[in-house]
C-alpha positions as a LaTeX table, in Angstrom:
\begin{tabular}{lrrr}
\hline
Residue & $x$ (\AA) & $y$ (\AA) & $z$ (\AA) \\
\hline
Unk1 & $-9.96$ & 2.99 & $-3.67$ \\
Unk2 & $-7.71$ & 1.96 & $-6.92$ \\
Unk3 & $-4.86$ & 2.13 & $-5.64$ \\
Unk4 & $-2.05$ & 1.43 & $-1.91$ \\
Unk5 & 1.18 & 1.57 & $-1.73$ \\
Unk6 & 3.46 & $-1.02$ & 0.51 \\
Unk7 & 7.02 & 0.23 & 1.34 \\
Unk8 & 9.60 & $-1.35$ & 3.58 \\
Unk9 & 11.76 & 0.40 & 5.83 \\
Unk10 & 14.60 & $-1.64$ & 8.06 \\
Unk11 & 14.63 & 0.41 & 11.11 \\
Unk12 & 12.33 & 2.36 & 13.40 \\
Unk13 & 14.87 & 5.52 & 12.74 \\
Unk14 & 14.24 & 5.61 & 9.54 \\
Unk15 & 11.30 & 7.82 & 8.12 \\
Unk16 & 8.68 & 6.09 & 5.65 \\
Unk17 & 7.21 & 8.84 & 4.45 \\
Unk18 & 8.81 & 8.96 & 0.61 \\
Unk19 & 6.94 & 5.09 & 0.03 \\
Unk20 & 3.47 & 6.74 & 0.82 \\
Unk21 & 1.08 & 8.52 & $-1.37$ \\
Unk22 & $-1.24$ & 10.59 & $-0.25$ \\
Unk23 & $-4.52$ & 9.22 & $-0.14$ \\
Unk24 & $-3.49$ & 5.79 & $-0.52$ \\
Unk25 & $-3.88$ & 3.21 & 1.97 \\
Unk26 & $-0.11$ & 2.41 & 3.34 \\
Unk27 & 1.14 & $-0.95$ & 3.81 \\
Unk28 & 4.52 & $-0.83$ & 5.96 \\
Unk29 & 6.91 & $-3.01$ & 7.01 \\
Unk30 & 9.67 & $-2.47$ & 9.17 \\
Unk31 & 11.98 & $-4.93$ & 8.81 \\
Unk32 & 15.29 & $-6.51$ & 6.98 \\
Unk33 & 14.81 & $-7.02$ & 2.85 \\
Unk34 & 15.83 & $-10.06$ & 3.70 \\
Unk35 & 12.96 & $-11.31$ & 5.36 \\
Unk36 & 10.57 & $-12.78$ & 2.91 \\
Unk37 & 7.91 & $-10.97$ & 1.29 \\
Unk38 & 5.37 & $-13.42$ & 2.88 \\
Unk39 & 6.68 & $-13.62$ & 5.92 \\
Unk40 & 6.31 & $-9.84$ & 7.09 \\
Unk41 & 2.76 & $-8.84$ & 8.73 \\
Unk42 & 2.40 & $-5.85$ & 6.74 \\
Unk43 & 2.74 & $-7.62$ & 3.53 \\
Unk44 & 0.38 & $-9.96$ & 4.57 \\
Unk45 & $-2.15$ & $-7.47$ & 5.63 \\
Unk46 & $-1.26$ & $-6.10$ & 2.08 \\
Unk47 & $-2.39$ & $-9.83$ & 0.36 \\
Unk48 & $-5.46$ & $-10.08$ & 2.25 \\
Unk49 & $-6.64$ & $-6.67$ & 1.66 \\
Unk50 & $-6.05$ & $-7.26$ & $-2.01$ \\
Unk51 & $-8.17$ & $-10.67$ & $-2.47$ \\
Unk52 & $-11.11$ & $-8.55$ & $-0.26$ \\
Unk53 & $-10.89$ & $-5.54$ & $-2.99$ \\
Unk54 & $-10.05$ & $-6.93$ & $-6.54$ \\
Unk55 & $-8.47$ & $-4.42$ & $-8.77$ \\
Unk56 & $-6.57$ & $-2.65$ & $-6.43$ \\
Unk57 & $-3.15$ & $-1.42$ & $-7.85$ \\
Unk58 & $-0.47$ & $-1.82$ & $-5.29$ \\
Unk59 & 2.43 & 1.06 & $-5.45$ \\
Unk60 & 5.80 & 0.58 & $-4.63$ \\
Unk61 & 8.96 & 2.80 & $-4.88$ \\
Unk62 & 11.24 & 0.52 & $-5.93$ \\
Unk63 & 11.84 & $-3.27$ & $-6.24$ \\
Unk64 & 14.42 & $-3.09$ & $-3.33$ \\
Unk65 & 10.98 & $-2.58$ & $-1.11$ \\
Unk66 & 10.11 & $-6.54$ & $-2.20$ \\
Unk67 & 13.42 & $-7.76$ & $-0.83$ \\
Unk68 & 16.76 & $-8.03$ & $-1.32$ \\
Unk69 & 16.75 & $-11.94$ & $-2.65$ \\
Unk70 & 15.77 & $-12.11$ & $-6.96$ \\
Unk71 & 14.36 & $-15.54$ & $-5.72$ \\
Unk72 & 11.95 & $-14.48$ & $-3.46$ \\
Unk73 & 11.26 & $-11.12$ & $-5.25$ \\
Unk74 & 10.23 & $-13.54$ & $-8.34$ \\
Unk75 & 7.87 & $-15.67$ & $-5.84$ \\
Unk76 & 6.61 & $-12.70$ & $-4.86$ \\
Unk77 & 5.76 & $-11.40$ & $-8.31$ \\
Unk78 & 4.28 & $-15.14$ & $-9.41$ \\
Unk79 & 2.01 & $-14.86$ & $-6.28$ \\
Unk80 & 0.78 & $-11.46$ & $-7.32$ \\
Unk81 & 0.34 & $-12.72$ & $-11.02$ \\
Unk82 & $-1.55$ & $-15.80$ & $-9.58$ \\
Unk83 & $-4.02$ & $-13.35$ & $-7.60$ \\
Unk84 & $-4.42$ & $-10.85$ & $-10.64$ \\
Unk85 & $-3.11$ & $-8.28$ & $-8.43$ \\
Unk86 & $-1.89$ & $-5.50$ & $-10.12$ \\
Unk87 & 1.65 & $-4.02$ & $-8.77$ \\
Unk88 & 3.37 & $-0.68$ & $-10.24$ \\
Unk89 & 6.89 & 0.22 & $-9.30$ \\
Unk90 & 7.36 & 4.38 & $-9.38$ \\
Unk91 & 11.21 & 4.11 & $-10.04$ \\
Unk92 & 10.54 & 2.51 & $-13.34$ \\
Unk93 & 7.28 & 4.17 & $-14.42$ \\
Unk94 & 6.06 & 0.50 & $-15.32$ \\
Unk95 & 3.18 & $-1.56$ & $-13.82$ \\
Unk96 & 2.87 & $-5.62$ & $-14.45$ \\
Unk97 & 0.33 & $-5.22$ & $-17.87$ \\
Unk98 & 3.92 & $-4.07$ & $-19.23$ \\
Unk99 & 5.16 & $-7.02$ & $-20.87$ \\
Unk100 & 8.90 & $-6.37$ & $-20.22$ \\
Unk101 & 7.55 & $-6.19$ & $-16.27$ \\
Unk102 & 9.38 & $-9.56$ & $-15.01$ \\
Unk103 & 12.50 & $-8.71$ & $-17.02$ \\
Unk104 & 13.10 & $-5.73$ & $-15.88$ \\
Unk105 & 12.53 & $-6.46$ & $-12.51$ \\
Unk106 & 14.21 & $-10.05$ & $-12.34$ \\
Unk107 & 17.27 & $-7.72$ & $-13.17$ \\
Unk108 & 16.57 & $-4.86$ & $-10.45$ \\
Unk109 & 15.75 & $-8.01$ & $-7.95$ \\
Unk110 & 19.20 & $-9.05$ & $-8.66$ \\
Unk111 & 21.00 & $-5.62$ & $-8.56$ \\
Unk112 & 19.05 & $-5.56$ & $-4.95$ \\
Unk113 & 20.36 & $-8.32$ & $-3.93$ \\
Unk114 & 23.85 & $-7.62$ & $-4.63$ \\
Unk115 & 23.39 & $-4.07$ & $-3.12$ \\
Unk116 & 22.75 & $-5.93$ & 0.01 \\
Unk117 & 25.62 & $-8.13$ & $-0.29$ \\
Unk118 & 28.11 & $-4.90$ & $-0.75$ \\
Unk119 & 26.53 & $-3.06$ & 1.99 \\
Unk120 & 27.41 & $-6.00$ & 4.15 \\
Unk121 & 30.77 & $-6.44$ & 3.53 \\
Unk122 & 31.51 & $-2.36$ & 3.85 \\
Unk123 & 29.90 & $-3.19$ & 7.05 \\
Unk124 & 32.36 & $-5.75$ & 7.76 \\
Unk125 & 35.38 & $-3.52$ & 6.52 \\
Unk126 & 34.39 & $-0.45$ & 8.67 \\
Unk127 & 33.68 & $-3.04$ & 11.42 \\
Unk128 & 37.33 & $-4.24$ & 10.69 \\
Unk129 & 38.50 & $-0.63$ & 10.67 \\
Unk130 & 37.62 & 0.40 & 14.24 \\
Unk131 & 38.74 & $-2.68$ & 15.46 \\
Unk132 & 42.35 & $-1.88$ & 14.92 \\
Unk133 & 41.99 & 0.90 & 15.99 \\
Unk134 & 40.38 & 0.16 & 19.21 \\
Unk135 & 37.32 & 1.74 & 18.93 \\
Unk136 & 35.34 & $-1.17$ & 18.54 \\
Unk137 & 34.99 & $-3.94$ & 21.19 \\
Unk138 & 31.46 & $-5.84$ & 20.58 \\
Unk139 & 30.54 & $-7.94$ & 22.47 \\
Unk140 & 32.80 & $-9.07$ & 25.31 \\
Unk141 & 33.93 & $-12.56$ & 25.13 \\
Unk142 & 32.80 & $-15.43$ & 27.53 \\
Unk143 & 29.57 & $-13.70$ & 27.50 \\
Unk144 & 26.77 & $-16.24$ & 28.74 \\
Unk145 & 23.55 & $-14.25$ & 27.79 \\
Unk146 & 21.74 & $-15.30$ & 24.84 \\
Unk147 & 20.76 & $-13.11$ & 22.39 \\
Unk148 & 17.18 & $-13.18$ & 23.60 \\
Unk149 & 18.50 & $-12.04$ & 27.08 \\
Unk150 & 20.52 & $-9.80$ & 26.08 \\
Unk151 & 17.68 & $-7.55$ & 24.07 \\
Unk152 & 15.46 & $-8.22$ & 27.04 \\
Unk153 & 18.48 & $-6.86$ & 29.40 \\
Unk154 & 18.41 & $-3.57$ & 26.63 \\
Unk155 & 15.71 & $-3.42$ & 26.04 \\
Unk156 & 15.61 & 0.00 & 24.80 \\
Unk157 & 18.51 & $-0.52$ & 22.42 \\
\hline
\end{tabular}
């Protein structure tokens, strides 16, 4: 084997299917971008599988699938580079031998990061939307359940 992919995808609902390749070993978190690269079980699965099988190129879509923070994106590239483990984006048709690698991606790191930051306040906007309009409550106030409790309570949301 020459080559997995790892992909990220921040929800059960959504479908990881477009950060696979077919006959690749898949690496796949579900979680936020936000969470550090080496703080996510699949991506540590992915880091121990690549120091048992040297030479292993490790796909991913897009640079957004490292995280949303250029900080830890960077760590995470320096920690790949300090391994010798070979990582290939698709979007940009460019693996790290390319010497503009780091550049290119310390730029789409950022542009991932900021992404994140927009979605969030759109978030907040719509949020702020349906709230004068009365269609959103959240959570009702004087509420004593932690949030702990309260996804143990639901469970199933």
């Amino acid at each position: 084997m020459e080559h997995v992919t790892y992909g990220r995808i921040s929800t059960n609902d959504q479908n990881s299917d477009r950060q696979k390749v077919k006959g690749y070993k898949a690496f796949i978190d579900i979680c936020s971008g936000s969470i550090p690269f080496m703080d996510r079980p699949k991506a540590k699965e992915l880091i121990k599988f690549l120091k048992l099988n040297p030479g292993v190129t490790t796909n991913i879509i897009a640079v957004d699938r490292l995280g949303r923070n250029t900080i830890d994106v960077l760590m995470t590239l320096e920690q790949f580079k300090a391994n010798n483990f070979k990582l290939k984006i698709e979007n940009i048709g460019m693996d790290s031998d390319s010497p503009f690698f780091n550049m290119l991606v310390s730029i789409l790191g950022t542009l991932a990061e900021q992404e994140k930051k927009t979605i969030a306040e759109r978030c907040k906007q719509g949020i702020e939307i349906a709230k004068s309009k009365g269609l959103y409550t959240g959570r009702k106030t004087g509420t004593t359940d932690s949030r702990e409790k309260l996804l143990k309570k639901y469970s199933d949301i």
